[in-house]
N, C-alpha and C positions, 0 to 999 in steps of 0.2 A: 525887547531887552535880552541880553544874551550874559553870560557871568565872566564877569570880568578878574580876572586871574593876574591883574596886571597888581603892581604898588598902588593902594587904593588908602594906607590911611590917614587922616588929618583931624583936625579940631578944627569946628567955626570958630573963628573969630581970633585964630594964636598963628603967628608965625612961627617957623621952628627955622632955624640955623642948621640946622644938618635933616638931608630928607628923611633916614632912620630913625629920628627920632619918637614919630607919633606911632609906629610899629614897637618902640620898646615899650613905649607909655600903654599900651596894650598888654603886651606881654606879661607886665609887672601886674598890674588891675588884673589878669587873667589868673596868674601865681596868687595872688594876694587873695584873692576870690577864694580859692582854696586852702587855705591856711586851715588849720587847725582843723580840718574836717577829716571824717572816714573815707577810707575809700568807695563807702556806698553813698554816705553822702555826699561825694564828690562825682559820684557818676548823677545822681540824680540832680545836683546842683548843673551838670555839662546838660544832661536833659532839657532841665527849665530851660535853659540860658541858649539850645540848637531852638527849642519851640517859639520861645521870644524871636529869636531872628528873624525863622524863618515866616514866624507871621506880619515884621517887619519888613521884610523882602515883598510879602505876597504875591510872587508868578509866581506859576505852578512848574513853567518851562526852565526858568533860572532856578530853580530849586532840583530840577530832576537834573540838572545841567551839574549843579553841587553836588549833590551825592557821588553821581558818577565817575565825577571827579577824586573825590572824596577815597571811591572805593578800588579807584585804580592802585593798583601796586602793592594793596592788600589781600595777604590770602588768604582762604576760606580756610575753618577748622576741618570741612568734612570730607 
């Protein structure tokens, strides 16, 4: 399995009319997720919520594939 970078979101069992749509229905659950929280609890909330995945995912290879991904374009404080 290799990580798939492509439009990847949907719901069992819901057709949607427009293919954007199940990437907003994320979006919004993802904002909503952190309402009303601190900034620390909202890093620790993205914690739980990268550890859940990625034990959801479980390869080790798609997961170093993510980060990497992740880390590109980002630059270092030091």
């Amino acid at each position: 399995m290799s990580l798939n970078t492509e439009y990847n979101f949907h719901q069992a069992d819901k057709h949607f009319f427009r293919a954007y749509r199940p990437g907003d229905d994320f979006y919004e659950a993802l904002i909503e997720m952190h309402r009303d929280l601190t900034d620390e609890q909202s890093e620790a909330v993205n914690a739980r919520l990268i550890l859940l995945l990625a034990n959801q995912i479980g390869d080790l290879n798609v997961l170093r594939e993510a980060m990497t991904a992740a880390r590109q374009g980002v630059k270092s404080s030091g």
